[in-house]
TIKE-683663 format. One record per residue: residue number from 1; residue in one letter; x, y, z of N, C-alpha, C in turn. Coordinates in Angstrom, 1 decimal. Each point is the difference from the previous one (the first is absolute). Example, Ala and Ser with C-alpha at 12.3 -4.5 7.8 and 13.67 -1.06 7.14 Angstrom:
! TIKE-683663
[node 1, a, [13.2, -5.7, 7.8], [-0.9, 1.2, 0.0], [0.9, 1.2, 0.0]]
[node 2, s, [-0.4, 1.1, -0.7], [0.9, 1.1, 0.0], [-0.8, 1.1, 0.8]]
//
This chain:
! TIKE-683663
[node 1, x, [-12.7, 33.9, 46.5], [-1.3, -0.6, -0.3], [-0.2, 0.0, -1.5]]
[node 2, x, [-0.4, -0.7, -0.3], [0.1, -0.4, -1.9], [-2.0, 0.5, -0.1]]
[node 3, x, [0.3, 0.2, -1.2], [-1.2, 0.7, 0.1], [0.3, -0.3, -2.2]]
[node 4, x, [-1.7, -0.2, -0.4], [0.0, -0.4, -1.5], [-1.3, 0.6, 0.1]]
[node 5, x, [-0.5, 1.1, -1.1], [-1.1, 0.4, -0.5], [-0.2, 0.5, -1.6]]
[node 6, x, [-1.3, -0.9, -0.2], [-0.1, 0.1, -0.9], [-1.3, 1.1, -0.8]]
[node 7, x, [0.1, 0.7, -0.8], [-1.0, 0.9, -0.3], [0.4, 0.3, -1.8]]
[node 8, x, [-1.4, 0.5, 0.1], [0.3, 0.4, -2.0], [-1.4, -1.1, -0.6]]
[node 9, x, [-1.1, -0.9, 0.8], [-0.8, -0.6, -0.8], [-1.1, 0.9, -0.6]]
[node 10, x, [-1.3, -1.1, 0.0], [-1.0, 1.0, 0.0], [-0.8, -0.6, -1.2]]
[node 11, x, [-1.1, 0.6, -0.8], [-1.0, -1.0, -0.9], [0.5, 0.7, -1.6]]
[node 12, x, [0.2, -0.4, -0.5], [0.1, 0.3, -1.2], [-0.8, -1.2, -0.9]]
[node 13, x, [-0.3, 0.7, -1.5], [-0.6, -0.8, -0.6], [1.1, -0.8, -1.1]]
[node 14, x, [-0.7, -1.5, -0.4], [0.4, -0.7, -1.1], [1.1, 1.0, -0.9]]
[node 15, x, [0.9, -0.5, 0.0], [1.1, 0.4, -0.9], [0.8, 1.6, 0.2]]
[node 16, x, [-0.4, 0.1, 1.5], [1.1, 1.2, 0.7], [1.0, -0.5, 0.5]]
[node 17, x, [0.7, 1.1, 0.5], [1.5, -0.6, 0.9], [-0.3, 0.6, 1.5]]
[node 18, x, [1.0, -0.6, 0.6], [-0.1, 0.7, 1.6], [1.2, -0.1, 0.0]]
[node 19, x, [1.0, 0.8, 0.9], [1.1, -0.4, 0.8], [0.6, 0.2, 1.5]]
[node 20, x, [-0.6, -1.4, 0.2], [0.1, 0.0, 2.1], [1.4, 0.1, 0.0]]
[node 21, x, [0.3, 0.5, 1.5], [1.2, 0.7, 0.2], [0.4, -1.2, 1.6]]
[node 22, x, [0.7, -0.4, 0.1], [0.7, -0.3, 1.4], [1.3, 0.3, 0.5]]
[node 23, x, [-0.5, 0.9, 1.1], [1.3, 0.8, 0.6], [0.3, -0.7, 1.8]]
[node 24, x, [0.6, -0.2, -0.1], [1.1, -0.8, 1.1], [1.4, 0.5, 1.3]]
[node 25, x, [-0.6, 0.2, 1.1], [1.5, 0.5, 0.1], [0.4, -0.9, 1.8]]
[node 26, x, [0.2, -0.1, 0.3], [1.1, -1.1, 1.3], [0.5, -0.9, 0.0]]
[node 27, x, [0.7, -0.1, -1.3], [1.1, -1.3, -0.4], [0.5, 0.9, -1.5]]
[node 28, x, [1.1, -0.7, -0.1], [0.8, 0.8, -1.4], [-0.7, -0.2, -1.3]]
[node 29, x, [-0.6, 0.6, -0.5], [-1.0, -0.3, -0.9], [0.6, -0.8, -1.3]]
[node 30, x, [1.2, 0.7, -0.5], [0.6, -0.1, -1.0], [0.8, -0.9, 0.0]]
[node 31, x, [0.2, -1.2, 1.2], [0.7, -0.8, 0.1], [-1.0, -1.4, -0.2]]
[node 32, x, [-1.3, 0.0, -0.5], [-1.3, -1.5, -0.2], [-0.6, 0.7, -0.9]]
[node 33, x, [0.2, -1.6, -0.5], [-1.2, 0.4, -1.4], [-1.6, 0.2, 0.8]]
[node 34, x, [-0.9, 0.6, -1.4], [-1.4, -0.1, 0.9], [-0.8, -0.2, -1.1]]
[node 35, x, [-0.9, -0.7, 0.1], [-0.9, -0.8, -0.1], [-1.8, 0.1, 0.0]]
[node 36, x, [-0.3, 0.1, -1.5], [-1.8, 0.6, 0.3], [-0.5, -1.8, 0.0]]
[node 37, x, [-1.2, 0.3, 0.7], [-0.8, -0.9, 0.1], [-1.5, 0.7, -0.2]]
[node 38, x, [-0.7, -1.1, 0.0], [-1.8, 0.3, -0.1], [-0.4, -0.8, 0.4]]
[node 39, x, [-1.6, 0.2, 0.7], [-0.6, -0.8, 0.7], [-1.5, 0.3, -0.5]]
[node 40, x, [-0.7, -1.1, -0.9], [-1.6, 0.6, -0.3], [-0.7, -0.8, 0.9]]
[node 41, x, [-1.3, 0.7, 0.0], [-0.7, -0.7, 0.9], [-0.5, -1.1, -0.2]]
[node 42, x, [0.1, -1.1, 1.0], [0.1, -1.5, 0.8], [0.9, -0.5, -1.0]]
[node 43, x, [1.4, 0.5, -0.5], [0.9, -0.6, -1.1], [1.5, -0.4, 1.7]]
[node 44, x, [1.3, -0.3, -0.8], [0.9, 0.1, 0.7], [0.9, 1.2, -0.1]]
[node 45, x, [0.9, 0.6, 0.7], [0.8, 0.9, -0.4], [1.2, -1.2, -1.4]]
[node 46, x, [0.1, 1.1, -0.9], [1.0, -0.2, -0.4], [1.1, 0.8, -0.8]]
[node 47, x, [1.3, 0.1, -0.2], [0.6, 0.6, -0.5], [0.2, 0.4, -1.3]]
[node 48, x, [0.2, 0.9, -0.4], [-0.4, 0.3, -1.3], [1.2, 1.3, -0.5]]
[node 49, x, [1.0, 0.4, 0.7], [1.2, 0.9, -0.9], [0.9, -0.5, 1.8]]
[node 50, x, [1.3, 0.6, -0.8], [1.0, 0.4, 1.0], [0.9, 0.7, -0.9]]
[node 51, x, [1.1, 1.3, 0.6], [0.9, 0.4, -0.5], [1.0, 0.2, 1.2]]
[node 52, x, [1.2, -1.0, -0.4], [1.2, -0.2, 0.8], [0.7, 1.3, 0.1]]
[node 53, x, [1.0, -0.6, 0.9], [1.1, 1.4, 0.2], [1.4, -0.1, -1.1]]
[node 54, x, [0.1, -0.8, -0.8], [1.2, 0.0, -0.8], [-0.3, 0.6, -1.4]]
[node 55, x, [-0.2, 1.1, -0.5], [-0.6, 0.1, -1.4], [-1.1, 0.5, -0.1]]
[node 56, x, [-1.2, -0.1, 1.2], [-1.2, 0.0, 0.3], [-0.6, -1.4, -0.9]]
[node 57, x, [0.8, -1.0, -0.2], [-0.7, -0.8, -0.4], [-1.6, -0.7, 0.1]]
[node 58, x, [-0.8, -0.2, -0.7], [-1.1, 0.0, 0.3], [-1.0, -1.3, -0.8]]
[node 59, x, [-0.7, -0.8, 0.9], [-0.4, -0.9, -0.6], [-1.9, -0.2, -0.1]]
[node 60, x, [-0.7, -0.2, -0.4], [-1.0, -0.1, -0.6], [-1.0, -1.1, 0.1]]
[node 61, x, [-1.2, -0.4, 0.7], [-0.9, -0.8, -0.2], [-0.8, 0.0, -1.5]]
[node 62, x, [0.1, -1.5, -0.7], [-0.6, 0.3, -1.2], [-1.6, 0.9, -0.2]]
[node 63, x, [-0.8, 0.0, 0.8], [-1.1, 1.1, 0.0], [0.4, 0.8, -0.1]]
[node 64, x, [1.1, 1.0, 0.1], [0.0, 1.4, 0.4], [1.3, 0.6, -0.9]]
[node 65, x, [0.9, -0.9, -0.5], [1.1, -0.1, -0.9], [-0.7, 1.1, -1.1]]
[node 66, x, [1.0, 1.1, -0.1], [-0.7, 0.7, -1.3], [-0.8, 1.4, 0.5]]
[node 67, x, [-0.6, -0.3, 0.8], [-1.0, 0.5, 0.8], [0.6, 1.1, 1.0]]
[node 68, x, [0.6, -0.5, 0.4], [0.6, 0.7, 1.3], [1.3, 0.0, 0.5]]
[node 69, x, [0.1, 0.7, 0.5], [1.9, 0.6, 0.0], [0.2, 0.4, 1.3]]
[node 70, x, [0.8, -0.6, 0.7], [0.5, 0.4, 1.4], [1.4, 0.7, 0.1]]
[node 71, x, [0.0, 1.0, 1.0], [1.5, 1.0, -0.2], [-0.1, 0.2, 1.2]]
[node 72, x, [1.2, 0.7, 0.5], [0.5, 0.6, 1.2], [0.6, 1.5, 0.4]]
[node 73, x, [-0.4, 0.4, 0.9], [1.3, 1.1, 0.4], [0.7, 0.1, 1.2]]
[node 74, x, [0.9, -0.7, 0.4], [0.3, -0.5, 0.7], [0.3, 1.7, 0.8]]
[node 75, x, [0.5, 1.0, -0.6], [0.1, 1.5, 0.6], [-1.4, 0.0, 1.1]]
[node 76, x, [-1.5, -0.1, -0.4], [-0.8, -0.1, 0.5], [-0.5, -0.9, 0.5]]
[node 77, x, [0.7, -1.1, 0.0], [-0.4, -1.1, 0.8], [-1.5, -0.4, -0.3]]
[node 78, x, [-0.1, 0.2, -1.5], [-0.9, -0.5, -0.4], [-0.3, -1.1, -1.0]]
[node 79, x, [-1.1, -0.6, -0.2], [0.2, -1.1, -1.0], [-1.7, 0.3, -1.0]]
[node 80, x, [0.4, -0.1, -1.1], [-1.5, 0.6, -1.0], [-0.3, -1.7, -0.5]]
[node 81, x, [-1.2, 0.1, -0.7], [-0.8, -0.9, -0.9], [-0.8, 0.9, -0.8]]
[node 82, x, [0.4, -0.2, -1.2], [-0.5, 0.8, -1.0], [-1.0, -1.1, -0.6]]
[node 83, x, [-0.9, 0.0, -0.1], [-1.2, -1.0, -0.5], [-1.1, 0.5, -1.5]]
[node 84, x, [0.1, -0.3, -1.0], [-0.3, 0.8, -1.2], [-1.2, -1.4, -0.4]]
[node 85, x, [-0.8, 0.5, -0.9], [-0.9, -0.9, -0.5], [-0.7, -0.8, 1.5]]
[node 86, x, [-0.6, 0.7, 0.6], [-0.8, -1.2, 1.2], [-0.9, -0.6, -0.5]]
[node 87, x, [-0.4, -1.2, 0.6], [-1.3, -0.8, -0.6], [-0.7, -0.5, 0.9]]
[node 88, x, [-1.0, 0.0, 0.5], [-0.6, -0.5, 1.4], [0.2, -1.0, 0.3]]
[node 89, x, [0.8, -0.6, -0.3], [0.8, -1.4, 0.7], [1.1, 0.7, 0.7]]
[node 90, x, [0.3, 1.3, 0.2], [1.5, 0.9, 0.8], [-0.7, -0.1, 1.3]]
[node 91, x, [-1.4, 0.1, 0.0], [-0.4, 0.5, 0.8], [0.5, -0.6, 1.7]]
[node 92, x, [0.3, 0.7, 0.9], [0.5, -0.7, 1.3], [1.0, 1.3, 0.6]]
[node 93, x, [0.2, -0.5, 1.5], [0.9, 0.3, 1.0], [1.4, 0.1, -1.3]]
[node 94, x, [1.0, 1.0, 0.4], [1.2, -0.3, -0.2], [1.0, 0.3, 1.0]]
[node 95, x, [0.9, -0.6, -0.3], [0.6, -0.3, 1.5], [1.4, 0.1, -0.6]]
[node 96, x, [0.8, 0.7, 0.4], [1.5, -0.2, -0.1], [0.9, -0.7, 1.6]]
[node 97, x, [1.2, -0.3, -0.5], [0.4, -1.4, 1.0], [1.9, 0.3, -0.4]]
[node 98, x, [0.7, 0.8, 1.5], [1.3, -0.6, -0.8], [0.3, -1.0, 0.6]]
[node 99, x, [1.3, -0.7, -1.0], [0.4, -1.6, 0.1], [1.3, 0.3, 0.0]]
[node 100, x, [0.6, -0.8, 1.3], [-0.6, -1.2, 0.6], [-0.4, 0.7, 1.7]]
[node 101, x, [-1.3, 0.3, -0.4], [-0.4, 0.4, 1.5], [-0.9, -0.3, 0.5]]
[node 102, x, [-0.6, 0.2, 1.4], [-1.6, -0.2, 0.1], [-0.7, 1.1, -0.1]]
[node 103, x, [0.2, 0.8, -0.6], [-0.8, 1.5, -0.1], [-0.7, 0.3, -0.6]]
[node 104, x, [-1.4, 0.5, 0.1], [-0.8, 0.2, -1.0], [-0.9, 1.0, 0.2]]
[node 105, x, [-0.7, 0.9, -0.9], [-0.7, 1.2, 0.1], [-1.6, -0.7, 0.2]]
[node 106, x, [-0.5, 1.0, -0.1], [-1.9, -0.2, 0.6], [-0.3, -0.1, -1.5]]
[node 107, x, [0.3, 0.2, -1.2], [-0.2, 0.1, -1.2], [-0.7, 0.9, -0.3]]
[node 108, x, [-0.3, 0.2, -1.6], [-1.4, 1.1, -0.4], [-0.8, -0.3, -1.3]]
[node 109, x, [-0.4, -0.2, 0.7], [-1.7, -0.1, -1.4], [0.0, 0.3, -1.2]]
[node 110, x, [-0.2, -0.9, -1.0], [0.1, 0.3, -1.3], [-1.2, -0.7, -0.7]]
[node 111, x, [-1.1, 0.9, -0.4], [-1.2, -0.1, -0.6], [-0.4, 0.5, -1.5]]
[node 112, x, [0.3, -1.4, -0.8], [-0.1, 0.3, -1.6], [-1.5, -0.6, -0.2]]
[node 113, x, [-0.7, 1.6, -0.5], [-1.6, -0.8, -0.4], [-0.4, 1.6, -0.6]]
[node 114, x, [-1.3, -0.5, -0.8], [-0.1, 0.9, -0.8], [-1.3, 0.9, 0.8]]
//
């Protein structure tokens, strides 16, 4: 049973960092890339980092480019988002996603306000 949880949000103010954690385990973790998303309220989900399995290659939504850094440990079958400088436009659900799958975590809350 495939199982994706994500934890590590929480409220921080203007110009902090957070770094949500997504740990994974009922499919080979290390073998799919994975994938953060965000969802603000009444917006769409959208994708915003991934870091592959070859290199940990990793690519970037221009909002967030600069900003934030996605890594892995595949030993812990875990996946981080390191998120630096927040601005209340971060604010939303985050959701990690590996690809190409249909799997997806319940997300966690990320609240940038002063």
């Amino acid at each position: 049973q495939v199982k994706i949880v994500e934890s590590g949000g929480g409220l921080v103010q203007p110009g902090g960092s957070l770094t949500p954690s997504c740990t994974a385990s009922g499919y080979p973790f290390s073998d799919f890339a994975m994938a953060w998303y965000r969802q603000a309220p009444g917006k769409e989900r959208v994708g915003i980092a991934t870091i592959g399995t070859i290199r940990d290659l990793q690519t970037y939504d221009e909002s967030v480019k600069g900003r934030f850094t996605a890594s892995r440990d595949n030993a812990k079958n875990t996946a981080y988002l390191q998120m630096n400088n927040l601005q209340p436009e971060d604010t939303a659900v985050y959701l990690c996603h590996p690809r190409p799958t249909n799997f997806w975590g319940q997300g966690t809350q990320v609240t940038v306000s002063a």
